[in-house]
Backbone as CSV, one residue per row, in Angstrom:
resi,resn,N_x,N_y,N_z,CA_x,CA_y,CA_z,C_x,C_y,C_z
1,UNK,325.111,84.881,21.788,323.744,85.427,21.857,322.757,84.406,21.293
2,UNK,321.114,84.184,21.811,320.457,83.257,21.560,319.844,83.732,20.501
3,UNK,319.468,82.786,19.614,318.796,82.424,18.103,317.508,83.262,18.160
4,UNK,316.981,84.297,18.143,315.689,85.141,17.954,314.768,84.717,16.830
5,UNK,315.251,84.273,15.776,314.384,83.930,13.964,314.823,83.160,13.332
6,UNK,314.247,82.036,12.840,314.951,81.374,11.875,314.090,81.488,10.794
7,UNK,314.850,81.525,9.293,314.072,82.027,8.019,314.722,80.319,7.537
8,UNK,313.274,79.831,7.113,313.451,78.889,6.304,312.750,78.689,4.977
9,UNK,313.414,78.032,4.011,313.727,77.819,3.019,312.243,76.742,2.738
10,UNK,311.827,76.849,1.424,310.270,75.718,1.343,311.442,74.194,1.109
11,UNK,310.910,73.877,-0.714,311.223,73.092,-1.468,312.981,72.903,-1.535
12,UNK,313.185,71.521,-0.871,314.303,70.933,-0.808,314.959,71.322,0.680
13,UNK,314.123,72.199,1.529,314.571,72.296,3.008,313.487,72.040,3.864
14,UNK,312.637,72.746,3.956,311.759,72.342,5.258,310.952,70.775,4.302
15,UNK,310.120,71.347,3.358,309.719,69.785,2.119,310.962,68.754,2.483
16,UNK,309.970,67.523,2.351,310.892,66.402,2.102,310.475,65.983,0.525
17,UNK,311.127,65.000,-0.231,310.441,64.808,-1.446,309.273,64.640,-1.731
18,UNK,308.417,63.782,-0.687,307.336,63.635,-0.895,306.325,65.344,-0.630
19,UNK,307.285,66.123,-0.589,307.046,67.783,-0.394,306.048,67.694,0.875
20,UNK,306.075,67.619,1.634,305.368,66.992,3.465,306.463,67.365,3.908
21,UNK,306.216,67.883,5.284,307.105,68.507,6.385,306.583,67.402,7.461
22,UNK,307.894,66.717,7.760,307.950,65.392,9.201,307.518,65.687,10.272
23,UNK,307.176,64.748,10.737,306.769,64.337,12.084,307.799,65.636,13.232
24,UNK,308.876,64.669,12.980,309.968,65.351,13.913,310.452,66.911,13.301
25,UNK,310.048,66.944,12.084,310.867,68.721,11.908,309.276,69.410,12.301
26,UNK,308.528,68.906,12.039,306.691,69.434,12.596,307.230,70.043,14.229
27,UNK,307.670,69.098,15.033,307.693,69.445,16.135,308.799,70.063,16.814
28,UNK,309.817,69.984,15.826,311.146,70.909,15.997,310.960,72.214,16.047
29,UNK,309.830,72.451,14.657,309.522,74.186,14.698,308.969,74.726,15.926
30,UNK,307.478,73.460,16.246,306.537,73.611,17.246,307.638,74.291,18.769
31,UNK,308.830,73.634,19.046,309.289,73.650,19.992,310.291,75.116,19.866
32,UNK,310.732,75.640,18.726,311.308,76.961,18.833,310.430,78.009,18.779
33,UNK,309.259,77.434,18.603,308.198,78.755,18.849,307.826,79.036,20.052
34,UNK,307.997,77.990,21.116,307.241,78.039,21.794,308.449,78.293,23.100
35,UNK,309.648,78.000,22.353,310.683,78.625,23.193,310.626,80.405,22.865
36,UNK,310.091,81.023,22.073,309.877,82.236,21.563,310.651,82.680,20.697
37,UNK,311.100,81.899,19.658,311.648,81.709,18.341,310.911,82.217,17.274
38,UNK,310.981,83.402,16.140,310.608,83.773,15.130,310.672,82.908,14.355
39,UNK,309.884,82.055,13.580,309.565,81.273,12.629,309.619,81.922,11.292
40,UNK,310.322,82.077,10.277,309.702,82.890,8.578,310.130,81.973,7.957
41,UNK,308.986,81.472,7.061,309.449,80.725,6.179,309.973,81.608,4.906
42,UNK,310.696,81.222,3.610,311.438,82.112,2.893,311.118,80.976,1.469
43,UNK,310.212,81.395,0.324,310.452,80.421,-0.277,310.332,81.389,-1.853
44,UNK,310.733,80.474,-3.015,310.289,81.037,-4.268,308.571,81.016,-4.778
45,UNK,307.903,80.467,-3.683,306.520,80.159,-4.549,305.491,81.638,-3.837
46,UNK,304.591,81.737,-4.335,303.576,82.754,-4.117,303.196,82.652,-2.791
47,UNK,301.960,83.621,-2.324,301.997,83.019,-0.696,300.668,81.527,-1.497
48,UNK,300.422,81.660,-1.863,299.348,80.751,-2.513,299.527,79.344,-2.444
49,UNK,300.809,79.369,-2.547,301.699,77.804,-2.710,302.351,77.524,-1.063
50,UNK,302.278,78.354,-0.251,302.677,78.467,1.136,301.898,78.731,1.871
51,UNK,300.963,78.745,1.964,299.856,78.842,3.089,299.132,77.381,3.437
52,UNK,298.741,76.233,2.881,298.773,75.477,3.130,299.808,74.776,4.477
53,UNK,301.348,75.493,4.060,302.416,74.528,4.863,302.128,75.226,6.002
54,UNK,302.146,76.647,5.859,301.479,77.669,7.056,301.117,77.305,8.454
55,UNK,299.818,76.629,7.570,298.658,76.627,8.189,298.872,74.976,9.262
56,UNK,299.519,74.055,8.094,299.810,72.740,8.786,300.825,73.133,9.506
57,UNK,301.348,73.692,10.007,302.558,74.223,11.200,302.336,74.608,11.811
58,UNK,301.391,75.600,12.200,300.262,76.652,12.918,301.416,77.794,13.014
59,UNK,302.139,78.572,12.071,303.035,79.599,12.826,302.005,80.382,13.258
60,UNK,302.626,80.674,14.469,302.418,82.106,15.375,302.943,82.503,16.197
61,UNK,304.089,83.645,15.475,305.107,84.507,15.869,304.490,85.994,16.103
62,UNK,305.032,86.946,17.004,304.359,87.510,17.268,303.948,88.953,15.977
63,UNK,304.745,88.750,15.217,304.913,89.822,13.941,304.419,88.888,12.654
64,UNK,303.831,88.344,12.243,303.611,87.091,11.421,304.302,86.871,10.054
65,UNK,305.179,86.703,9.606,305.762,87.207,8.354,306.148,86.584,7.427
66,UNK,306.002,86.309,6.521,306.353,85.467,5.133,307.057,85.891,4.202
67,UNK,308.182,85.199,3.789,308.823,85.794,2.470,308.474,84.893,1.560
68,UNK,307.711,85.500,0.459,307.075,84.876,-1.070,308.339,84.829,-1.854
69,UNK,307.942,84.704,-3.205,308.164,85.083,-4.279,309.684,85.269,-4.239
70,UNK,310.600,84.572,-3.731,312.072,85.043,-3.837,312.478,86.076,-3.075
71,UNK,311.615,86.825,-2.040,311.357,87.988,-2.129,311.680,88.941,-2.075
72,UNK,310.502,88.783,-3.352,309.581,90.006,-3.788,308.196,90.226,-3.016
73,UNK,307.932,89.377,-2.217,306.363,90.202,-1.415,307.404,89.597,0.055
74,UNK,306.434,90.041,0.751,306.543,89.955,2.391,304.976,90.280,3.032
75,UNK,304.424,89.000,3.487,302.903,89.076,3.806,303.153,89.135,5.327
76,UNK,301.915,89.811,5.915,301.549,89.450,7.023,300.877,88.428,7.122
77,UNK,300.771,86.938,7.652,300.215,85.913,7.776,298.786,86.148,8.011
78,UNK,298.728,86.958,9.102,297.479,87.012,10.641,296.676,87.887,9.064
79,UNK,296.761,88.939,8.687,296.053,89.753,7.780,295.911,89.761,6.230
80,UNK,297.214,88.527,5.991,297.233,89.131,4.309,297.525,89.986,3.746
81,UNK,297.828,90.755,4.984,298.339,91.999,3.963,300.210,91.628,3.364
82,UNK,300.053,92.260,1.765,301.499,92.370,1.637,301.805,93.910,2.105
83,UNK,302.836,93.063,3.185,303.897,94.527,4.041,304.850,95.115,3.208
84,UNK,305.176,94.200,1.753,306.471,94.733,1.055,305.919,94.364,-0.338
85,UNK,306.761,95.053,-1.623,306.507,94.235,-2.832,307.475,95.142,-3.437
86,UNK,308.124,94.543,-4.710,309.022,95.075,-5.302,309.067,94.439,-6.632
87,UNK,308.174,94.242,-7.073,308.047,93.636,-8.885,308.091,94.053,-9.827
88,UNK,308.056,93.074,-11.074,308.835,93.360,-12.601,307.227,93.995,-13.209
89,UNK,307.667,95.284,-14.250,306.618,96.071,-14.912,305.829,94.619,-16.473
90,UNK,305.419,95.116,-16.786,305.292,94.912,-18.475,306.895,94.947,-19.156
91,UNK,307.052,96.071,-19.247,308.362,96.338,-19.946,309.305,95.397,-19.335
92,UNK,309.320,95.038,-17.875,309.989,94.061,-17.700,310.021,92.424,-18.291
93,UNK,309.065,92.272,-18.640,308.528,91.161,-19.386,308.538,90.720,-20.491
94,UNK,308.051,91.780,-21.395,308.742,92.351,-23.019,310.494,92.096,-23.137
95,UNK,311.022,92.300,-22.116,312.440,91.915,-22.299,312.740,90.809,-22.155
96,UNK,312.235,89.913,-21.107,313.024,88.903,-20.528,312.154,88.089,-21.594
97,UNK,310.986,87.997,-22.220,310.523,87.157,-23.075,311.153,86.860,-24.332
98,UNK,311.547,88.571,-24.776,312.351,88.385,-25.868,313.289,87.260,-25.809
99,UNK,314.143,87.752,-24.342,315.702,86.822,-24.448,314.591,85.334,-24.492
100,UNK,313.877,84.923,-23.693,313.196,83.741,-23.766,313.492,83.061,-25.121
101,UNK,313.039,84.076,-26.281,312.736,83.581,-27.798,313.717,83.363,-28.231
102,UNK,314.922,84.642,-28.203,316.420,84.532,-28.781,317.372,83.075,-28.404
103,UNK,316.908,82.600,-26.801,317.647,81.443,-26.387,316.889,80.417,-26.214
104,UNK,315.694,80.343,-26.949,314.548,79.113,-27.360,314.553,78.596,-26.596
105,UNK,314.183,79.153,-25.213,313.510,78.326,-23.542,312.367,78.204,-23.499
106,UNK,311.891,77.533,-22.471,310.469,77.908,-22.222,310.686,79.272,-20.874
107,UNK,310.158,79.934,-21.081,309.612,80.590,-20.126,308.190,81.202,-19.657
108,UNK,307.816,81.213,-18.014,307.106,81.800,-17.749,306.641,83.050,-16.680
109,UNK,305.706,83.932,-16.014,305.839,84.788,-15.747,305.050,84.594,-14.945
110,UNK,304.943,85.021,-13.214,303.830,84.617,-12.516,303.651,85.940,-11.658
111,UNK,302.355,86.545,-11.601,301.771,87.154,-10.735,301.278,86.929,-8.875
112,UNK,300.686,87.268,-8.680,300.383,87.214,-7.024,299.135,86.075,-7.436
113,UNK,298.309,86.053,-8.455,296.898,85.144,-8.900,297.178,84.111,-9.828
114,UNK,298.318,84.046,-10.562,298.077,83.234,-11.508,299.615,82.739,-12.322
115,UNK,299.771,82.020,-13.321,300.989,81.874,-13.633,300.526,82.117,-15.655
116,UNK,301.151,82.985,-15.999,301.350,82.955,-17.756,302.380,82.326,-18.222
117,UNK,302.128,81.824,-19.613,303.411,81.481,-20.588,302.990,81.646,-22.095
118,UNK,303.822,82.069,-22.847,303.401,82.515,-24.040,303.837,81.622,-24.899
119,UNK,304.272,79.796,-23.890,304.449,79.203,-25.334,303.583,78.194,-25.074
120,UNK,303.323,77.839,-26.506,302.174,77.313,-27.126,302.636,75.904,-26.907
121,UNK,303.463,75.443,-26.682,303.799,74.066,-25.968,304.379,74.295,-24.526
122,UNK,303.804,73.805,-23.791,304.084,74.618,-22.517,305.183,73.394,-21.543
123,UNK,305.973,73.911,-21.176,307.040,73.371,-20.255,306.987,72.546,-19.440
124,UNK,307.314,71.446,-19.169,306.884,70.736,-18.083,307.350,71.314,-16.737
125,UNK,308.248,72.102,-16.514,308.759,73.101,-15.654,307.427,73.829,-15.312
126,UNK,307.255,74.329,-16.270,306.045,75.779,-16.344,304.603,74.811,-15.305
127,UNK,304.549,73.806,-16.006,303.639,73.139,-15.240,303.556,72.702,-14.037
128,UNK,305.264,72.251,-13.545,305.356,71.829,-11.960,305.230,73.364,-10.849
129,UNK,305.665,74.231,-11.621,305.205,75.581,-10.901,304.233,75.952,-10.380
130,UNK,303.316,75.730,-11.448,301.685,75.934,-11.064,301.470,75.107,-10.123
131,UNK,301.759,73.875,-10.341,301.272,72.667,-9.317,301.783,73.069,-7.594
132,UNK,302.967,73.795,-8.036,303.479,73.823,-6.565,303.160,75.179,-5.679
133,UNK,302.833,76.220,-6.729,302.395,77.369,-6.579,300.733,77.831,-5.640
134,UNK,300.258,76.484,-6.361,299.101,76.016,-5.999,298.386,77.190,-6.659
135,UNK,298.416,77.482,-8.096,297.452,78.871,-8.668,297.421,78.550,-10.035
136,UNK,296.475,78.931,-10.951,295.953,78.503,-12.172,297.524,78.648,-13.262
137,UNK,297.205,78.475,-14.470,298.504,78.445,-15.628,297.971,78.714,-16.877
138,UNK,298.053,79.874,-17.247,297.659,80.148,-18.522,298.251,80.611,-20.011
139,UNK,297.967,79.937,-21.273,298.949,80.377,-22.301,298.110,81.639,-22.520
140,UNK,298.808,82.620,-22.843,298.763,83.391,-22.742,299.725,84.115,-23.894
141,UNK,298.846,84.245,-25.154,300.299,85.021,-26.401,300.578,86.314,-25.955
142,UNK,301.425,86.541,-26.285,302.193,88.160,-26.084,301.594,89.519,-26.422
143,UNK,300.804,89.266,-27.193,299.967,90.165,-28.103,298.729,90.546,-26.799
144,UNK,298.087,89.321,-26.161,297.311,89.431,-25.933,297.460,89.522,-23.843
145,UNK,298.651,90.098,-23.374,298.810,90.347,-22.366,298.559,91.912,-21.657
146,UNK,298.285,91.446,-20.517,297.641,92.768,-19.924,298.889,93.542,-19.570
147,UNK,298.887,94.556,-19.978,300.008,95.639,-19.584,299.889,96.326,-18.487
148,UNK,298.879,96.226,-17.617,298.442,96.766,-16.482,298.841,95.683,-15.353
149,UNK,299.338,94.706,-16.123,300.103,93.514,-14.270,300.831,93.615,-14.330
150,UNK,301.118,93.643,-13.215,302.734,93.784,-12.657,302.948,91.938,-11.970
151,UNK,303.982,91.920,-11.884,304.714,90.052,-11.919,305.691,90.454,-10.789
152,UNK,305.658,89.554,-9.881,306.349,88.856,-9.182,307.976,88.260,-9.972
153,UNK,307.772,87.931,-10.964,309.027,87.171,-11.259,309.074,86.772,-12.822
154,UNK,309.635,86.351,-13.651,309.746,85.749,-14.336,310.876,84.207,-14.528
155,UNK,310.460,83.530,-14.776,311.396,82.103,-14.729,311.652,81.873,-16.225
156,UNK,313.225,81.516,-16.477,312.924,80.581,-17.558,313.394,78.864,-17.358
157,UNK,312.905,77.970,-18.249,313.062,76.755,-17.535,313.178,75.829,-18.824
158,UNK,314.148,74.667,-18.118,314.177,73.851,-18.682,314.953,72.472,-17.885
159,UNK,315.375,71.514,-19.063,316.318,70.239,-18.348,317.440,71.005,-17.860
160,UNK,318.055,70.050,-16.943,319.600,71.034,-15.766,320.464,70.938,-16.754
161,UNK,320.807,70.310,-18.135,321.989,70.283,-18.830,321.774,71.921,-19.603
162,UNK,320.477,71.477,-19.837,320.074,72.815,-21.066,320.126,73.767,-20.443
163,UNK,319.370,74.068,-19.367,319.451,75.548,-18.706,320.819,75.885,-18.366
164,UNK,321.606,75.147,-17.930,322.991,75.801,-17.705,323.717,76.246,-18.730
165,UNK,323.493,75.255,-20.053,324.209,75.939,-21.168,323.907,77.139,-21.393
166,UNK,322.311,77.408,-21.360,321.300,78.893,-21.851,322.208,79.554,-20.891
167,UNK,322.089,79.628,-19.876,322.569,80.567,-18.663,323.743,81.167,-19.166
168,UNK,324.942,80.700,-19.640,325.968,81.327,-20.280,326.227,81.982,-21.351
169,UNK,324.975,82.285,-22.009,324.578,83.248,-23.131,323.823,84.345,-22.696
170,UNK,323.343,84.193,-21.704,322.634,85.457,-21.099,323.241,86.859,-20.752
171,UNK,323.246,87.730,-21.636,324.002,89.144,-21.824,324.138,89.521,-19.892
172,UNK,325.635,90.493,-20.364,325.821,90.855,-19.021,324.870,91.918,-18.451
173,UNK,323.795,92.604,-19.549,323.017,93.651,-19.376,321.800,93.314,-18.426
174,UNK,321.686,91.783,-18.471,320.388,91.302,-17.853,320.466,91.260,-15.785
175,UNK,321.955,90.654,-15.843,322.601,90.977,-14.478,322.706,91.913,-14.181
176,UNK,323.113,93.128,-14.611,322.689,94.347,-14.338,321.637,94.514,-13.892
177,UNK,320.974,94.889,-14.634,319.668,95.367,-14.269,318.588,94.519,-13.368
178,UNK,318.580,93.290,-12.995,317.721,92.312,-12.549,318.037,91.096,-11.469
179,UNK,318.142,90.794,-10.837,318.413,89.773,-9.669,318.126,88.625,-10.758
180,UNK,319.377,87.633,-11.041,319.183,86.719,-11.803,320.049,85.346,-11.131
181,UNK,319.107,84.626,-10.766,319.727,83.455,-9.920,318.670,81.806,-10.187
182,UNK,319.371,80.854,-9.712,318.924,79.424,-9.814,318.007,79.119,-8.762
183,UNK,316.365,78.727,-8.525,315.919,78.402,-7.608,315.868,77.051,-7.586
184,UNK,316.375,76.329,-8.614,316.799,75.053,-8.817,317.280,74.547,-9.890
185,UNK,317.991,73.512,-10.392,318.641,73.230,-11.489,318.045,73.386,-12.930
186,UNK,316.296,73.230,-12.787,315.795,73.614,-13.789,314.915,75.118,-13.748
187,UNK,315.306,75.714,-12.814,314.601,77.261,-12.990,315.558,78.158,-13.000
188,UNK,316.124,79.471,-13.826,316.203,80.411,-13.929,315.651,81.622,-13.614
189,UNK,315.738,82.572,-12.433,314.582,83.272,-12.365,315.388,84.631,-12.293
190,UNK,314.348,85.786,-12.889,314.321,87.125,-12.893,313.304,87.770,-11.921
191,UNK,314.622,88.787,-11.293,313.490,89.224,-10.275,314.156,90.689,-10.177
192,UNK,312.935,92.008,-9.921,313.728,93.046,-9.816,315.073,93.758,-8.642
193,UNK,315.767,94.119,-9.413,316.583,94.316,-8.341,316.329,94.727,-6.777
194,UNK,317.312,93.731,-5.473,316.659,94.130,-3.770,315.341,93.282,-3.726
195,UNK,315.017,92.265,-4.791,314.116,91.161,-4.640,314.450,89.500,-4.600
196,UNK,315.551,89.737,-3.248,315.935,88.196,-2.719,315.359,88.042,-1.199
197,UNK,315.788,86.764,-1.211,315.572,86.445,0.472,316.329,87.212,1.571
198,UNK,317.140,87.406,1.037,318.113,88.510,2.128,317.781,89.577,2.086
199,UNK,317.450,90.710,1.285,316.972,91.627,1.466,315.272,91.406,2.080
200,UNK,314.787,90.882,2.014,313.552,90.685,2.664,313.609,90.315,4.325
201,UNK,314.572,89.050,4.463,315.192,88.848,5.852,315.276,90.131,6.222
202,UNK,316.593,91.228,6.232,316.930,92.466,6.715,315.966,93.366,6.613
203,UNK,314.852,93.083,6.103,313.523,94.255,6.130,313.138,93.974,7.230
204,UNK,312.975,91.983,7.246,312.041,92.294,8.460,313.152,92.025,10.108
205,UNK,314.482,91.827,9.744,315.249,92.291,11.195,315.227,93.183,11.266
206,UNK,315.294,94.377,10.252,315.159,95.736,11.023,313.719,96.456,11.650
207,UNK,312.761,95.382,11.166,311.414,96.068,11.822,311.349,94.866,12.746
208,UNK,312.177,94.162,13.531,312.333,93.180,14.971,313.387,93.902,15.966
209,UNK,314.456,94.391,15.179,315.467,95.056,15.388,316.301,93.804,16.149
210,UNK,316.290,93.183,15.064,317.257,92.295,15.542,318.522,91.920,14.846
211,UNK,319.357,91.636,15.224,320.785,91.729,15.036,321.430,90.292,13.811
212,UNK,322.119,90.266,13.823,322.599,89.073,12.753,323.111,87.877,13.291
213,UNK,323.333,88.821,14.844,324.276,87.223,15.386,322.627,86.541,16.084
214,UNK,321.541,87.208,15.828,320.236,86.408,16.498,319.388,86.020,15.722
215,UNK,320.062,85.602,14.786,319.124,85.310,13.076,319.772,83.830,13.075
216,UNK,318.981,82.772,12.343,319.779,81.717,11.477,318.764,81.137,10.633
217,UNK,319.206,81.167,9.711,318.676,80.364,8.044,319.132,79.664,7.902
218,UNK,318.141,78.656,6.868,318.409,77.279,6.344,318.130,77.050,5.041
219,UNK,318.673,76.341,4.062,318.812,76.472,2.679,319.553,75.651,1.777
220,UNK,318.768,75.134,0.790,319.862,74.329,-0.090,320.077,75.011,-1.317
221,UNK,319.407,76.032,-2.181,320.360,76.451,-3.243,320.519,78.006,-3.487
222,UNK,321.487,78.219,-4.565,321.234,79.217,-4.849,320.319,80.866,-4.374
223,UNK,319.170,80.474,-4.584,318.305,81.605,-4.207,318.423,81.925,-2.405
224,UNK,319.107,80.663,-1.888,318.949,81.099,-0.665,320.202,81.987,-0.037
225,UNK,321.079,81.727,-0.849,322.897,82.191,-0.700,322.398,83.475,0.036
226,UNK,321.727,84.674,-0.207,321.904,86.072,-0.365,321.129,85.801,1.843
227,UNK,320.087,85.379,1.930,320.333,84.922,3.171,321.366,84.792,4.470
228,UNK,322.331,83.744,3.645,323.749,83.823,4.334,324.612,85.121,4.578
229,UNK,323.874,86.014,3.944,324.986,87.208,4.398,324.404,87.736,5.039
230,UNK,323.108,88.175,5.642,322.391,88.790,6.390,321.983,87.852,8.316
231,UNK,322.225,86.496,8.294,322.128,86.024,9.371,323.416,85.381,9.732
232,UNK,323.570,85.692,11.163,325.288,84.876,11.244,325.266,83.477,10.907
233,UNK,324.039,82.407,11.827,324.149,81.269,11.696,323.442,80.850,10.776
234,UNK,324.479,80.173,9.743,324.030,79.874,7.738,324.078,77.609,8.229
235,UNK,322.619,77.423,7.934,322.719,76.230,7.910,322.515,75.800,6.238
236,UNK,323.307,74.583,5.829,323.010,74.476,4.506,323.205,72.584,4.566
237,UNK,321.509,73.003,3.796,321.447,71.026,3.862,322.181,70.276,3.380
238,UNK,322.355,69.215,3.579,322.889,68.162,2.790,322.876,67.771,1.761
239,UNK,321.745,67.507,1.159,321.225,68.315,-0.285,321.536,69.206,-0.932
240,UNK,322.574,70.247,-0.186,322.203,71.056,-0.907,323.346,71.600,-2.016
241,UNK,323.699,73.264,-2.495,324.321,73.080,-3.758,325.951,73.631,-2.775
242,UNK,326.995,73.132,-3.215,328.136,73.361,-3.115,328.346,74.880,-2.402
243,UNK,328.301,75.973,-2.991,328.276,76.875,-3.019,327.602,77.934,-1.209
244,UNK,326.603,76.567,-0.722,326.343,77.028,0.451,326.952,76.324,1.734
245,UNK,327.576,75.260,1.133,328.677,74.227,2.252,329.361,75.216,2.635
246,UNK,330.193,76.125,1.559,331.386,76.365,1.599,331.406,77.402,2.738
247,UNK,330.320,78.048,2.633,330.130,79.161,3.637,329.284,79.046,4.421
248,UNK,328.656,77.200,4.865,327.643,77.407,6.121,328.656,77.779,7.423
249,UNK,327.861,77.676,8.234,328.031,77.210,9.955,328.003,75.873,10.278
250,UNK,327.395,75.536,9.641,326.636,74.008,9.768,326.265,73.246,8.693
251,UNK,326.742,71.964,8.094,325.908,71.067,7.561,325.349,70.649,8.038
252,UNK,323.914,69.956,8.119,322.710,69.355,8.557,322.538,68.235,7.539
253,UNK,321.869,67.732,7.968,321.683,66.234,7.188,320.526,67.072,6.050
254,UNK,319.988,65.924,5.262,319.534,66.081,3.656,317.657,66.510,4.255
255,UNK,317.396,66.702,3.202,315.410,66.792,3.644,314.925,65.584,3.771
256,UNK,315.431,64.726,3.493,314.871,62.834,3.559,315.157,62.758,4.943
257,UNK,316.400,63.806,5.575,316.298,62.643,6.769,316.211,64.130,8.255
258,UNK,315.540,64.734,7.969,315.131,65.441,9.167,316.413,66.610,9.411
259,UNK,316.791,67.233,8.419,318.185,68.427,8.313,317.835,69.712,8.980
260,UNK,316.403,69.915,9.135,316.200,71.472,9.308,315.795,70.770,11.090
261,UNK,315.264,69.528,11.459,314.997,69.594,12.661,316.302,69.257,13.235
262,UNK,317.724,68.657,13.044,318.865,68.512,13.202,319.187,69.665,13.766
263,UNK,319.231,70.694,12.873,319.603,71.813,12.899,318.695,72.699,13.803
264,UNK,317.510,72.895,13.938,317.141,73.048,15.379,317.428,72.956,16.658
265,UNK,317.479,71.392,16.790,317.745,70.870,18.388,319.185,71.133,18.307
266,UNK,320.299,71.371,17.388,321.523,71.478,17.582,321.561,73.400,18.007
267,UNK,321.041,74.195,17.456,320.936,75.645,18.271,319.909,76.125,18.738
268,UNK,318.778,75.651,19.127,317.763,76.082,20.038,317.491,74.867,20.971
């Protein structure tokens, strides 16, 4: 059966380092759209930090759809409207900050407008977020937070040696209760539970009504895994983390060298 949607992945898949989408993957997309290919991009950043790439791609699919935030939102492109949302309270925040303090990370917390952090030396992590998020960054003490926002996510962050050590102190209570996964070697992120890329994918195949064997995603880490179980054909870059080799369809070459348009002209 032929390829109906492909959900792709931002930073470290469709991005090349210089975070620019190529010549040739530019026109790879251009050409599955226009074969009548569902385009969704699927990334961890806000739509704020993704509308730019958007816009330099021109999607226009006939349902317009974006997965933010890990997701946790699902926008309509054409309107702005968010079609979905599923985010962390206050009380959600109050917790994961605590553990923040107990395992002396930096962490921060980002809304649909803006990004907080309540430490007073702020992360260089915390900072590439904002930058990539494309939305303001504010310290923000604990005392003095609005209990009336609701968050998209919380991250905690640091160097890839350190965060992995932290990661193995993190109570089994937190997995429970919270979608807790790597959006890259130095992010940790909390998100409420049924707030991944795969559950967002299957929201919006079931409002296409489309099937799994007419889906394929692309992805290099972690956050994208939950993806792979919802579309048959699992492409996983070259780049990317172990864990999605094992169970692609396909390796594709790296984001330096054109992996997601590889992977195009090889099934559409």
């Amino acid at each position: 059966m032929s390829i109906k949607l492909i959900a792709i992945d931002l930073d470290g898949t469709l991005l090349n380092e210089q975070h620019i989408v190529s010549d040739r993957v530019k026109q790879s997309i251009q050409y599955a759209q226009d074969k009548g290919v569902q385009v969704v991009l699927a990334s961890g950043r806000p739509y704020s930090g993704m509308a730019p790439i958007l816009h330099d791609l021109g999607i226009y699919n006939d349902k317009n759809y974006v997965i933010t935030n890990n997701g946790a939102m699902i926008r309509d492109i054409t309107t702005g409207e968010i079609v979905y949302d599923n985010v962390l309270s206050y009380e959600d925040y109050l917790k994961i900050e605590a553990l923040s303090r107990e395992l002396n990370v930096f962490m921060h917390v980002a809304s649909d407008q803006c990004i907080y952090t309540a430490n007073r030396e702020i992360g260089r992590y915390t900072a590439y977020e904002a930058y990539l998020s494309n939305i303001p960054l504010f310290y923000k003490p604990l005392e003095e937070m609005n209990e009336e926002i609701y968050y998209s996510k919380c991250m905690l962050s640091d160097e890839p040696e350190l965060l992995a050590s932290i990661e193995k102190k993190i109570p089994a209570k937190f997995y429970e209760d919270y979608e807790v996964f790597k959006s890259a070697s130095f992010y940790l992120e909390f998100l409420r539970k049924n707030s991944t890329k795969g559950y967002a994918l299957q929201k919006i195949a079931t409002e296409l009504n489309l099937k799994s064997s007419e889906m394929m995603c692309m992805g290099d880490h972690e956050n994208d895994f939950s993806m792979f179980k919802v579309a048959d054909t699992k492409i996983a870059m070259g780049n990317g983390i172990d864990l999605l080799k094992e169970h692609a369809t396909f390796i594709t070459e790296t984001n330096q060298k054109d992996g997601v348009a590889i992977a195009i002209e090889k099934y559409i």
